[in-house]
C-alpha positions as CSV (number, residue, x, y, z in Angstrom):
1,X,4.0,55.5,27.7
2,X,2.3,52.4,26.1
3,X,2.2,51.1,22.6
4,X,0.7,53.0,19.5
5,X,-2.9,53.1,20.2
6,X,-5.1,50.5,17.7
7,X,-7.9,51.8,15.9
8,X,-11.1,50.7,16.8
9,X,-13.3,48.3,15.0
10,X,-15.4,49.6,12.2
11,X,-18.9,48.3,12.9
12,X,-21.7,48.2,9.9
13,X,-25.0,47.5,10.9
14,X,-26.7,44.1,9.3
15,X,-29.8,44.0,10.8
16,X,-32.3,45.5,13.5
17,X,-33.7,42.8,16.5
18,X,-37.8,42.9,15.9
19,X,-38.6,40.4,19.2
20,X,-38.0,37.5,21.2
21,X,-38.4,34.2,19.4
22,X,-39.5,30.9,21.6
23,X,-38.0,30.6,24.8
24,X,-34.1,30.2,24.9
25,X,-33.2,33.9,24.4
26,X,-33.4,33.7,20.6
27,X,-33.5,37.1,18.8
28,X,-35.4,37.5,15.7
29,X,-33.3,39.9,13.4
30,X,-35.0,41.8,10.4
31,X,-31.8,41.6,8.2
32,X,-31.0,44.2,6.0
33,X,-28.1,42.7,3.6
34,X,-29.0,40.0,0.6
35,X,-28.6,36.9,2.8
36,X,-28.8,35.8,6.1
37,X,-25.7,33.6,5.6
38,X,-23.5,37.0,6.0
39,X,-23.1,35.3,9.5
40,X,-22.0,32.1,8.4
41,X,-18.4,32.2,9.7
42,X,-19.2,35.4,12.3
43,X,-18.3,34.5,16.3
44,X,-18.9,38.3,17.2
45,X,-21.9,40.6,17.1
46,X,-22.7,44.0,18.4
47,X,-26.1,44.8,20.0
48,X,-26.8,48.7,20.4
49,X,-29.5,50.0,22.2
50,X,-30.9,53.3,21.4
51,X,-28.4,55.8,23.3
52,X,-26.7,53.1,24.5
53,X,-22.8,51.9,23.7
54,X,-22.6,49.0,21.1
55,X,-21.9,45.6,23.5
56,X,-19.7,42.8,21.9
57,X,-22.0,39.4,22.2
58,X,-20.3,35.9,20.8
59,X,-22.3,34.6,18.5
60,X,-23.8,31.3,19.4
61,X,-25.6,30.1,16.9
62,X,-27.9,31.5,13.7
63,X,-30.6,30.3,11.2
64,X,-32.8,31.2,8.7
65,X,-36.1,31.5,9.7
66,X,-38.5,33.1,7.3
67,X,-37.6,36.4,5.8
68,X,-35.4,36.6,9.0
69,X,-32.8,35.2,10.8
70,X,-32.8,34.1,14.3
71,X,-29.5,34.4,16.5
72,X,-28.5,33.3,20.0
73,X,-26.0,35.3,21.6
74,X,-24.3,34.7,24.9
75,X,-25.4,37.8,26.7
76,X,-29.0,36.4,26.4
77,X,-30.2,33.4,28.9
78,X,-34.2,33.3,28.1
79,X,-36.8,35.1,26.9
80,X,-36.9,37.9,29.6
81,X,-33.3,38.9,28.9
82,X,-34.3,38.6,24.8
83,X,-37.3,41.1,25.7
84,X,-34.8,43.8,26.8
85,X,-32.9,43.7,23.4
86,X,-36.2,44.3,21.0
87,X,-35.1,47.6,19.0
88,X,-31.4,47.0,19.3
89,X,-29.6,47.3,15.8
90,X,-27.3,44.2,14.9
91,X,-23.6,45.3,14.5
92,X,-20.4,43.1,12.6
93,X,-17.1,44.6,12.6
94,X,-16.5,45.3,8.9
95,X,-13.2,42.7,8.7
96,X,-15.6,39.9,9.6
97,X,-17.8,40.5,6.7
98,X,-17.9,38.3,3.9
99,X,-16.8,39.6,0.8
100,X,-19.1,40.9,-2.1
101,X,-19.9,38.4,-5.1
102,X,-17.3,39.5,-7.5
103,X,-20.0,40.6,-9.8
104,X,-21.9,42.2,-6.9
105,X,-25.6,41.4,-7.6
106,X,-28.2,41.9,-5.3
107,X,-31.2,39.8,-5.5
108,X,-33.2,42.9,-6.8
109,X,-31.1,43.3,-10.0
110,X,-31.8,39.7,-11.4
111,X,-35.6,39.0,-9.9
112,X,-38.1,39.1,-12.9
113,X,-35.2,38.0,-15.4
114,X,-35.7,35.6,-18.5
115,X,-34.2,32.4,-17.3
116,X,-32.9,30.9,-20.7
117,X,-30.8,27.6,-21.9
118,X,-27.5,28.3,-23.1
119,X,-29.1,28.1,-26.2
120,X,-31.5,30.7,-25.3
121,X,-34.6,28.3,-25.6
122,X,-36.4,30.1,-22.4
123,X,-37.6,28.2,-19.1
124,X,-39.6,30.9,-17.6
125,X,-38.8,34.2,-15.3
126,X,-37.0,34.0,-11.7
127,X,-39.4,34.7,-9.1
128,X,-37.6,34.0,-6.4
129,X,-34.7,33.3,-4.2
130,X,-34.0,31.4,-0.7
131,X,-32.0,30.1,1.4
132,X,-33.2,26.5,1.8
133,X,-30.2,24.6,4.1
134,X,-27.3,26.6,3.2
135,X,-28.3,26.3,-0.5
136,X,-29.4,29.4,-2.8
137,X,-32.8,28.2,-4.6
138,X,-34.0,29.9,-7.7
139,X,-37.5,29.8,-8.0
140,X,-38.6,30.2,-11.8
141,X,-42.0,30.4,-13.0
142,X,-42.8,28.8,-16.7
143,X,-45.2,30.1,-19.4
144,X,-47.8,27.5,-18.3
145,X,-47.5,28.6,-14.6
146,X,-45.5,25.5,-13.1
147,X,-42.6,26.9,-10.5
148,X,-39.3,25.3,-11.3
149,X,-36.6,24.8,-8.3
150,X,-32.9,25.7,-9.8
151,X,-30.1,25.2,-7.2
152,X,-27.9,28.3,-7.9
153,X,-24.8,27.0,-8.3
154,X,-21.8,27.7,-10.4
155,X,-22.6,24.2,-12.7
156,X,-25.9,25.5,-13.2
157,X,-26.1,29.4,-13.7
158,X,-23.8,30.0,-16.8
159,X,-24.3,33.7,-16.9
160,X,-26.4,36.6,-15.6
161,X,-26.6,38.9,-18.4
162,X,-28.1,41.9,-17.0
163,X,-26.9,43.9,-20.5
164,X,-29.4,41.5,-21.9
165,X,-31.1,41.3,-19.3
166,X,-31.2,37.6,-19.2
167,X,-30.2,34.5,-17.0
168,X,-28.3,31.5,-19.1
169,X,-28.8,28.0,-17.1
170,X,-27.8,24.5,-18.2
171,X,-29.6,23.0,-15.5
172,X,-29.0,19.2,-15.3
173,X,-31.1,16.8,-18.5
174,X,-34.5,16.4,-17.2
175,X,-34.9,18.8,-14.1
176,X,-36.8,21.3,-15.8
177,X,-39.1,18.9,-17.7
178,X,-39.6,17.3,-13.4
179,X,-41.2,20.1,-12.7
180,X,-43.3,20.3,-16.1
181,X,-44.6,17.2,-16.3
182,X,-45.8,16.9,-12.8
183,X,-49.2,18.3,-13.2
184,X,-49.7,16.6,-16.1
């Protein structure tokens, strides 16, 4: 007799591999949770072929690349092998995933906000999010059109008010007015 049998590992899928990208054996992975940085700290995937059992890859390395994210895994040695793994879903055990934001925002609920100072004096509407080097960058266009870069960080973004529908920043003295002034 052996040992109480262990449950297997809950997998979730995170993402779908689209193609082949350069010639290393990279995968380009059509992500589908907020950010691509859901594998920062991730040393196992699972790549499942369509009727096919869910292989355990290490994880070698990721980025973000685009709207994407681009992994190397070690079961893929160059572009041929890369080929045979377009379609496969993109598999994390459910432990390894990072936790939600306390809050638990998506990017959908807050883009197209007011982005407001603390004392509500607005800056202009959040148009956009990214990734840019591990860094979350809130892209918020003005009244007169200029695009202002906030880093969304906790020193920055007081409150997202989505009762009010509103984002409170106190971005540093002078950032906002950088971006502003530029054109003029």
């Amino acid at each position: 007799m052996s040992g109480p049998r262990r449950e297997p590992a809950r997998l979730v899928q995170v993402g779908r591999v689209l193609k082949p990208h350069g010639l290393r054996g990279e995968l380009c992975v059509e992500i589908h949770a907020g950010s691509p940085f859901l594998f920062e700290g991730i040393s196992r995937v699972y790549l499942e072929l369509p009727g096919k059992k869910a292989r355990p890859c290490v994880l070698e390395a990721w980025r973000p690349h685009r709207e994407r994210v681009l992994i190397l895994v070690d079961r893929c040695q160059g572009r041929d092998q890369a080929e045979t793994l377009r379609g496969a879903l993109v598999l994390v055990r459910e432990r390894d995933l990072p936790d939600t934001d306390e809050d638990g925002l998506c990017p959908e609920d807050i883009l197209g906000l007011p982005v407001v100072r603390p004392d509500g004096c607005r800056i202009g509407v959040l148009e956009d999010m990214r990734d840019m080097a591990g860094q979350e960058i809130w892209f918020v266009r003005d009244e007169a059109g200029n695009e202002i870069l906030l880093p969304a960080v906790e020193e920055i973004v007081v409150e997202i008010d989505l009762g009010q529908g509103l984002i409170r920043v106190d971005p540093p003295d002078g950032l906002v007015e950088l971006y502003q002034n530029q054109n003029g």
